[in-house]
C-alpha positions as CSV (number, residue, x, y, z in Angstrom):
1,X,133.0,33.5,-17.9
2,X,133.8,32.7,-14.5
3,X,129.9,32.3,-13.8
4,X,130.4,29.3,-15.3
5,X,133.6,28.2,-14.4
6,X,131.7,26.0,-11.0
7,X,128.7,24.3,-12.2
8,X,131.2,22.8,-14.7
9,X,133.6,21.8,-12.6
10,X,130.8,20.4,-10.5
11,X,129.5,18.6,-13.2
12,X,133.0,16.6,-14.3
13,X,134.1,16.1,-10.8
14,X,130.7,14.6,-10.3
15,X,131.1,12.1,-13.5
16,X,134.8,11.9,-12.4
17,X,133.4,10.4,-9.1
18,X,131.0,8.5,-10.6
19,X,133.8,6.3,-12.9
20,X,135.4,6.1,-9.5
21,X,132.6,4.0,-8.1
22,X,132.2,1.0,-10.3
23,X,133.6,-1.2,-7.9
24,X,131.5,-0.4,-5.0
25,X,129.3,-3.3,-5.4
26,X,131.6,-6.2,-6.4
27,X,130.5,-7.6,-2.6
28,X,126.6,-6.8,-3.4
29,X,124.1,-9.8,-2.9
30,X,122.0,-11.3,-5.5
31,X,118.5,-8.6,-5.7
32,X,119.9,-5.9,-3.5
33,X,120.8,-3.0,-3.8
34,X,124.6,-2.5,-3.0
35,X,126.6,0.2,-1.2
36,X,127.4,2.3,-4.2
37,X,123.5,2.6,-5.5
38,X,122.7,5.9,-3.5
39,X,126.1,7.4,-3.2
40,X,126.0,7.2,-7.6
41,X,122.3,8.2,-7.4
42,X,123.6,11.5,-5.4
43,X,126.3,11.8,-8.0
44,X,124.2,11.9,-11.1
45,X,121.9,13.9,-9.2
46,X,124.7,16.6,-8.9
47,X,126.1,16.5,-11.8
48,X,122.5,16.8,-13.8
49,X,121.7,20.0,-11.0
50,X,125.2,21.2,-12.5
51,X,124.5,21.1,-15.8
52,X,121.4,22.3,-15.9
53,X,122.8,25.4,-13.1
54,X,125.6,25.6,-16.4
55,X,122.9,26.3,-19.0
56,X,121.0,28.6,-17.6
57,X,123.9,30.6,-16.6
58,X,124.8,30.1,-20.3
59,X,121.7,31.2,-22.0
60,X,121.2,33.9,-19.6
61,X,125.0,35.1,-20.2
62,X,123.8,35.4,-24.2
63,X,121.5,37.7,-23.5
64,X,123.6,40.4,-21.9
65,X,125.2,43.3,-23.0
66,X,129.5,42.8,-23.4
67,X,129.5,46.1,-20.7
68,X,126.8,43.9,-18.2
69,X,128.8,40.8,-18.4
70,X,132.5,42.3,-17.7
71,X,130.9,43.9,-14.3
72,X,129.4,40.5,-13.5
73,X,132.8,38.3,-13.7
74,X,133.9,40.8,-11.7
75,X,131.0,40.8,-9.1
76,X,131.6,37.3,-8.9
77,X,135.2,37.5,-8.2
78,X,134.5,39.1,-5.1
79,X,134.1,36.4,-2.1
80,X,134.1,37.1,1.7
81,X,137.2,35.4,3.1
82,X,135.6,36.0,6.7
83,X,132.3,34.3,5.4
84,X,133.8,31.0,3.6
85,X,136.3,30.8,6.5
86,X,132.9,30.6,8.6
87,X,131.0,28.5,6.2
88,X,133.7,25.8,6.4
89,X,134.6,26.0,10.2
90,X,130.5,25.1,10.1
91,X,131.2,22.1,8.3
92,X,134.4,20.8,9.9
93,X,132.6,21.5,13.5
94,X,129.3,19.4,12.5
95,X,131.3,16.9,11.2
96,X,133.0,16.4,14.6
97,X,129.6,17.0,16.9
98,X,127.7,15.0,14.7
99,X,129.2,11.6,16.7
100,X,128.8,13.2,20.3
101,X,125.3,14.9,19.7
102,X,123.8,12.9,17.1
103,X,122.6,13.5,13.6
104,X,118.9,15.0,14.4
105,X,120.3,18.0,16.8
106,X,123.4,18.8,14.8
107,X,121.8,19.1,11.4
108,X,119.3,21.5,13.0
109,X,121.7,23.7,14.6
110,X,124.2,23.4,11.4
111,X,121.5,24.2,8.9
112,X,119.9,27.6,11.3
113,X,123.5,28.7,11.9
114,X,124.7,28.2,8.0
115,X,121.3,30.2,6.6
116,X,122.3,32.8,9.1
117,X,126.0,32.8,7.9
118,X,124.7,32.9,4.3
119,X,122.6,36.2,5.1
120,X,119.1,34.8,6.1
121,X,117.2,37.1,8.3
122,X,113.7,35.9,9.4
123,X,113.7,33.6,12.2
124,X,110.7,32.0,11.3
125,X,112.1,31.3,8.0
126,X,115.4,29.6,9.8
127,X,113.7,27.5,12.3
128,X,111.2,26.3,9.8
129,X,113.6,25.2,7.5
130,X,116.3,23.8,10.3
131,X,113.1,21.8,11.4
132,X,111.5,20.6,8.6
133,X,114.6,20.2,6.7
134,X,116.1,17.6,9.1
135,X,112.7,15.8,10.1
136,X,112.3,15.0,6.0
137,X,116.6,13.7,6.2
138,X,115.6,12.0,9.3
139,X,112.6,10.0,7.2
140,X,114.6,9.7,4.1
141,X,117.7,8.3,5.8
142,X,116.0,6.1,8.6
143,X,113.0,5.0,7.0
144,X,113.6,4.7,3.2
145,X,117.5,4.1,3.3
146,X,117.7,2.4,6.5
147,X,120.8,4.1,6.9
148,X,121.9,4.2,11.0
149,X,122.5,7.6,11.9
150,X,124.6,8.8,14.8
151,X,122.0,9.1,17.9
152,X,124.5,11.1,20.0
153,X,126.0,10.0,23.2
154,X,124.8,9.7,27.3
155,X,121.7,12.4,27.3
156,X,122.3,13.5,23.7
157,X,121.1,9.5,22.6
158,X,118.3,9.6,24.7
159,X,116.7,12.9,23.6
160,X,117.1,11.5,19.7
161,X,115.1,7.8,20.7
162,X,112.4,10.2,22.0
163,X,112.8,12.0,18.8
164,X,112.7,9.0,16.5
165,X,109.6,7.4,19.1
166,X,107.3,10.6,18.3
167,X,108.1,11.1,14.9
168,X,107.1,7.4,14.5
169,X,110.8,6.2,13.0
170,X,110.9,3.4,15.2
């Protein structure tokens, strides 16, 4: 039961958020899109991931034995304190380095440090996702958003320009 205890909690905090924003674009202009358009496209996003994560964890939970499922509540139960200690010092530290180095080195760094932290091995694996990973945010958010990311400060702001300049973002 406790399997799927988070995706629905996900899921109603995510429609619990989404009520929340209907007045986000009282100050949109006529044929734009306003500021609450991606934040609720994110939102429905998560919430459809967390019902669909709820489902399968529900028809999948069906299937096994009453002896299969009583070990698995309690497999879930047990959580590294250490780890989710580490997982959110992670996010409070990228967070705050975000502004001084800017978004493209941060998010590369934070996403090869958090695979580690969750148990990723190959380093292949880790770079190539830290990489790719934030090139692919770096287009979504820059080119088809035009959202202005944090480009870092002194040195940090010019190594991102030459970033953006050879990935052809501007």
């Amino acid at each position: 039961m406790t399997r799927l205890l988070p995706p629905l909690a996900g899921a109603a905090l995510a429609v619990g958020l989404l009520l929340a924003s209907r007045g986000l674009d009282d100050v949109a202009r006529e044929g734009q899109l306003g500021p609450g358009f991606w934040p609720r496209l994110v939102l429905v996003g998560l919430a459809l991931a967390c019902l669909v994560k709820l489902a399968a964890d529900w028809r999948q939970r069906r299937r096994w034995p009453i002896a299969l499922r009583a070990a698995d509540d309690a497999k879930a139960e047990e959580i590294s304190r250490p780890r989710l200690a580490a997982g959110i010092a992670l996010i409070v530290l990228y967070a705050l380095a975000t502004p001084w180095i800017g978004f493209a080195l941060a998010t590369s760094v934070f996403v090869a440090a958090f695979m580690t932290l969750a148990g990723a091995r190959s380093p292949v694996v880790i770079g190539a996702n830290a990489l790719g990973g934030t090139v692919v945010l770096l287009y979504v958010f820059v080119r088809l958003v035009y959202l202005p990311l944090p480009k870092g400060a002194g040195a940090f702001e010019s190594i991102t320009l030459a970033l953006y300049r050879a990935l052809h973002l501007f």
